[in-house]
N, C-alpha and C positions, 0 to 999 in steps of 0.2 A: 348170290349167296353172300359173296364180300357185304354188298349193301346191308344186309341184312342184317349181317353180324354186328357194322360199325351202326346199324340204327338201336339195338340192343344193349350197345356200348353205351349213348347217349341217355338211352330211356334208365339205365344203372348209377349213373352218375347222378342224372336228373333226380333222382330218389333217395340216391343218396346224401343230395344236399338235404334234399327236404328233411330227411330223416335226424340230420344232425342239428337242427336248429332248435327242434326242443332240448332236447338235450345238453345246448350250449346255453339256454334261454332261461333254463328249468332249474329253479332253490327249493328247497322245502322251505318251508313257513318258517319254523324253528330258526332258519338261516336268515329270515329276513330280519325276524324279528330279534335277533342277538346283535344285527347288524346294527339295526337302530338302538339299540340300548347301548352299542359302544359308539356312533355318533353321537350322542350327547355325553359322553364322559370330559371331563375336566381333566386331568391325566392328573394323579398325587391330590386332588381337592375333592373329588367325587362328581355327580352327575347335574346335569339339567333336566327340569321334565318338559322341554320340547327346544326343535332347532330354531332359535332365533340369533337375528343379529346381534342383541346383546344379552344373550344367551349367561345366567348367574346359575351357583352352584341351589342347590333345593336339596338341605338334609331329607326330607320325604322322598322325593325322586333318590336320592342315592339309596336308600336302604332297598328299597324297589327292585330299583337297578341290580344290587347287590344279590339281589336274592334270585334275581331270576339267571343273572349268570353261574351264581352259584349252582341252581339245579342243571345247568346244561353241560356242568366242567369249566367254567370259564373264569379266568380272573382276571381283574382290572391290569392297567398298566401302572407300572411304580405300584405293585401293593402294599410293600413296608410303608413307603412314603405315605398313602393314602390311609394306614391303619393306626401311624403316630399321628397325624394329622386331624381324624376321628379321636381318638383319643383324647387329644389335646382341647379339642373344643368340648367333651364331656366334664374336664376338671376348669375351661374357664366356666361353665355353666353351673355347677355345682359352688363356684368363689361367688357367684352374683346373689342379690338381695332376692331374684326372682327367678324361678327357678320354669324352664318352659317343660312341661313333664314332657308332652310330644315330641317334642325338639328331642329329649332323652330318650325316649325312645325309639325313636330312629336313629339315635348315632347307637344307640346298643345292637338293634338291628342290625345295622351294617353290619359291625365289629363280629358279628355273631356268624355272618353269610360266609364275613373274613378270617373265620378261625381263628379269631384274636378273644384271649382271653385277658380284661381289666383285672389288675392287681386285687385282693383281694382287701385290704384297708381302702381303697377307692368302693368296692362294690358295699362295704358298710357304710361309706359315707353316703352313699346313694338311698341304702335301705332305710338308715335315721332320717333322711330328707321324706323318703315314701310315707313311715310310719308318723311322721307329723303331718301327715295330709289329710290323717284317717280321721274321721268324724264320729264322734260319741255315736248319735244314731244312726251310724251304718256308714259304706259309701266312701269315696274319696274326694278331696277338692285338687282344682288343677292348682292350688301351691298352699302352701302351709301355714300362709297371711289370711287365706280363705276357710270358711267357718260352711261353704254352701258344697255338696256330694252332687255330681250329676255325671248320668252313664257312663259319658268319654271321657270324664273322667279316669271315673273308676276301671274301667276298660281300659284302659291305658298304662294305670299304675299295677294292673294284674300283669300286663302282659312284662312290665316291666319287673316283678318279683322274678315271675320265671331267667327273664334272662340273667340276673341277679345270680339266680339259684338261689332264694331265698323264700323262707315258708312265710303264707297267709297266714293272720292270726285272725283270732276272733271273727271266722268264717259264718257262723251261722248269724250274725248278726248284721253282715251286709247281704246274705242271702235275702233276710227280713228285708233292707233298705231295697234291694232289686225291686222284690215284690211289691214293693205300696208304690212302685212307679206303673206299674199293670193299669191300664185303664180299660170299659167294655168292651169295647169293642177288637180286646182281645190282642192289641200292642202296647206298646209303651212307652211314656213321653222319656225326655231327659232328665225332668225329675220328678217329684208327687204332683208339681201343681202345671203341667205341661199335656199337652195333646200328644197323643201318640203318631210318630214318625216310623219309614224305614230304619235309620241309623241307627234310632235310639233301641229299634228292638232288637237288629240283629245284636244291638251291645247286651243288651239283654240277656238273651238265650247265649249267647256269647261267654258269659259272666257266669250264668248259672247253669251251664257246660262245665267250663272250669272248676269251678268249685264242687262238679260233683250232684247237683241236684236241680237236674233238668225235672225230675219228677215234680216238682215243687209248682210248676206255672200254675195258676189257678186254671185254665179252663186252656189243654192245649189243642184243642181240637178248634176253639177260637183263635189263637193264635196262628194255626195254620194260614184260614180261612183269610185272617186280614192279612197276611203277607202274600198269600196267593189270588188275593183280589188286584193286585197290581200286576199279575199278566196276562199277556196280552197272546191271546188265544185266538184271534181273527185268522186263518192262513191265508185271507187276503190279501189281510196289510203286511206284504212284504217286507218292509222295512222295519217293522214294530215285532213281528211275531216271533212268540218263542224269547222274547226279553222281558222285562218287567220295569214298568213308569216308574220314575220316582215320586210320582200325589199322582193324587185321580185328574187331576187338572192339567197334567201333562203330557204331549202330544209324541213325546218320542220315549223309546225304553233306554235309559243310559247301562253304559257298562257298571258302573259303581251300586245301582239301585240294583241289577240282577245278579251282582254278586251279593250283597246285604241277603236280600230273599233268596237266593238258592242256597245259598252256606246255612243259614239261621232253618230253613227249613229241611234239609241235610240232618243236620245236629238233633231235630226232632224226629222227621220220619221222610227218610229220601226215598221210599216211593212213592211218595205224594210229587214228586219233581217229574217234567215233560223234558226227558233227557234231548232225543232226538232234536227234536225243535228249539232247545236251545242254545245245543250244541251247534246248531246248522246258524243262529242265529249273531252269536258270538264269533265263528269264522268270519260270516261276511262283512265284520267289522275290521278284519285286517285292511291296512291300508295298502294298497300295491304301490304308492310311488313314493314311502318312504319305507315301506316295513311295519312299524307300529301298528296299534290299536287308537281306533279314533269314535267318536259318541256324533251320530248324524244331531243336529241339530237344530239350522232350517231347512226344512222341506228338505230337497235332495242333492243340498249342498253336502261335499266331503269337507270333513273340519280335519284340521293339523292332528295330527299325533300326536301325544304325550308319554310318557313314562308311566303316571298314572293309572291312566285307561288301559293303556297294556298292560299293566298291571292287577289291574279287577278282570280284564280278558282272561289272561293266567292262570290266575285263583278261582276262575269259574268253570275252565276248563279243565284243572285240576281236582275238581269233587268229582266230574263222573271219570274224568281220565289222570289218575296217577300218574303215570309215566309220560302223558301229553302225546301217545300215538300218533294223533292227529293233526297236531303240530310237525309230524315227521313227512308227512305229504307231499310230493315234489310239485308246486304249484308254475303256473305257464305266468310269465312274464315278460315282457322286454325291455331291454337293457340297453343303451348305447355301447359300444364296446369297439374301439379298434381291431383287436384282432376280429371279433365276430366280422364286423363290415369286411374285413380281407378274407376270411372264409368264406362267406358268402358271394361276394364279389367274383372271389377269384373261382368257385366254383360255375358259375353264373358263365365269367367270362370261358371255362373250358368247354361247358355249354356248348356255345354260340362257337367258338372255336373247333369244334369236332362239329357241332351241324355245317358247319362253313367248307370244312374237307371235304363231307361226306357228297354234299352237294354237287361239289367241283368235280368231285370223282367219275359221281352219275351222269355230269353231264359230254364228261370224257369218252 
């Protein structure tokens, strides 16, 4: 009976180890992924968009960064220092002959994630720089020396009104400019005389979101059609399905191209969108041995992580899920960990320590 009881005692422990190892093992997504956007932080300068040895600050990667900690509660370290710092490089970029609008736009971005509000004779200085970029026949140019309007522009300097808080004028008129960028087959180049791209349409529909008159596309039932001709529908092809190529000529679906099309087509009519499948397509792009989001590239090589691509991950996952539910997932990983190896270990070794008694006992 004694036997019996201490062999019951063994098989409880035994169990119990087991039992605890996910558990010690086990992040949600969400965790990984905040992890990695604060290993690449700059502490007071802002972010990098991956870990390298000589690893530089990327205003793009920071606004990123910034946004995606911001949805989760999270803020940087040194944030005053990081939001004068921001700041400061808005008013030397605004002193320069050349003005980078993107560059501006992402340090507004940041600023914006950081609950920092620019003084408002800085936010006029900004708006006289936008309104000289504006092009007679519609459109915006990326600087004010520039006589030429093209999508990313223009998409760029909208998005940069809003953070402004300042109004569009003469909206019906870059409406018209959006439009003569429409080509037939139903997307849109970067400008009138340009073949039409992913980028250039979600800027598109993007644009003329904003403004209020999605009704406008000439044929949106074409436009569907070409942005939903880029995915990839095979459930074969494991690694492609449920994302969308960026040209027909390309063998992998990127993060960046299935946010473009799932957002741009969202804004027109998101039950034309294969939620499931894309949703499932987008997780298996987390990277489990850094955290990030990563874009398979050759064949079934894993590529590094970026800021970036976690960041179109993000934004993709956030059209069908708000809240990122699914990001809350406790996923199975392993970890090197001291303590873990002494839990484990030392469970291991009681083990073998109570089989070892129990043994002795029986043979007594």
């Amino acid at each position: 009976m004694k036997s019996k009881r201490n062999f019951i005692v063994i098989l409880l422990i035994f169990f119990w180890t087991l039992s605890i190892i996910p558990s010690v093992f086990g992040k949600t997504r969400n965790t990984y992924l905040v992890n990695f956007i604060t290993d690449n932080e700059i502490e007071g300068e802002g972010f990098s968009n991956a870990i390298t040895n000589n690893s530089r600050i990327s205003l793009e990667a920071t606004a990123y960064a910034l946004n995606i900690l911001d949805h989760f509660g999270r803020n940087p370290h040194e944030k005053e220092s990081l939001q004068e710092n921001l700041k400061g490089k808005i008013e030397d970029i605004l002193d320069t002959d050349a003005v980078d609008l993107y560059d501006l736009s992402f340090l507004l971005g940041s600023l914006d994630s950081l609950d920092y509000s620019i003084e408002e004779n800085l936010k006029n200085k900004i708006y006289k720089y936008l309104n000289e970029t504006e092009q007679n026949s519609g459109g915006f140019a990326l600087s004010n020396a520039s006589k030429s309007a093209s999508l990313s522009s223009t998409y760029y300097v909208i998005q940069i009104y809003s953070l402004i808080d300042k109004p569009i004028e003469n909206k019906t008129i870059h409406i018209d400019w959006v439009l003569s960028t429409y080509n037939f087959d139903g997307g849109y180049g970067g400008d009138i005389s340009l073949v039409s791209t992913i980028p250039s349409t979600f800027h598109a529909v993007s644009i003329l979101n904003e403004l209020g008159n999605l009704s406008t596309i000439p044929n949106i039932n074409q436009t569907l059609s070409f942005l939903k001709s880029f995915y990839v529908d095979n459930n074969a092809d494991t690694d492609n399905y449920g994302g969308y190529l960026p040209d027909n000529n390309a063998k992998h679906s990127l993060l960046s191209s299935t946010y473009y099309c799932a957002k741009a087509i969202s804004l027109i009519r998101d039950n034309e969108l294969n939620k499931i499948a894309t949703i499932k397509w987008l997780l298996s792009r987390q990277n489990f041995q850094d955290g990030g989001f990563a874009d398979i590239t050759e064949g079934f090589e894993q590529s590094a992580s970026s800021i970036l691509a976690s960041y179109y991950a993000f934004l993709t996952l956030k059209i069908f899920d708000p809240q990122l539910s699914r990001l809350s997932k406790e996923i199975w990983m392993v970890e090197f960990n001291y303590w873990i190896l002494f839990i484990v270990l030392g469970s291991i070794g009681l083990i073998i320590a109570f089989a070892a008694y129990w043994w002795r006992k029986r043979r007594i």
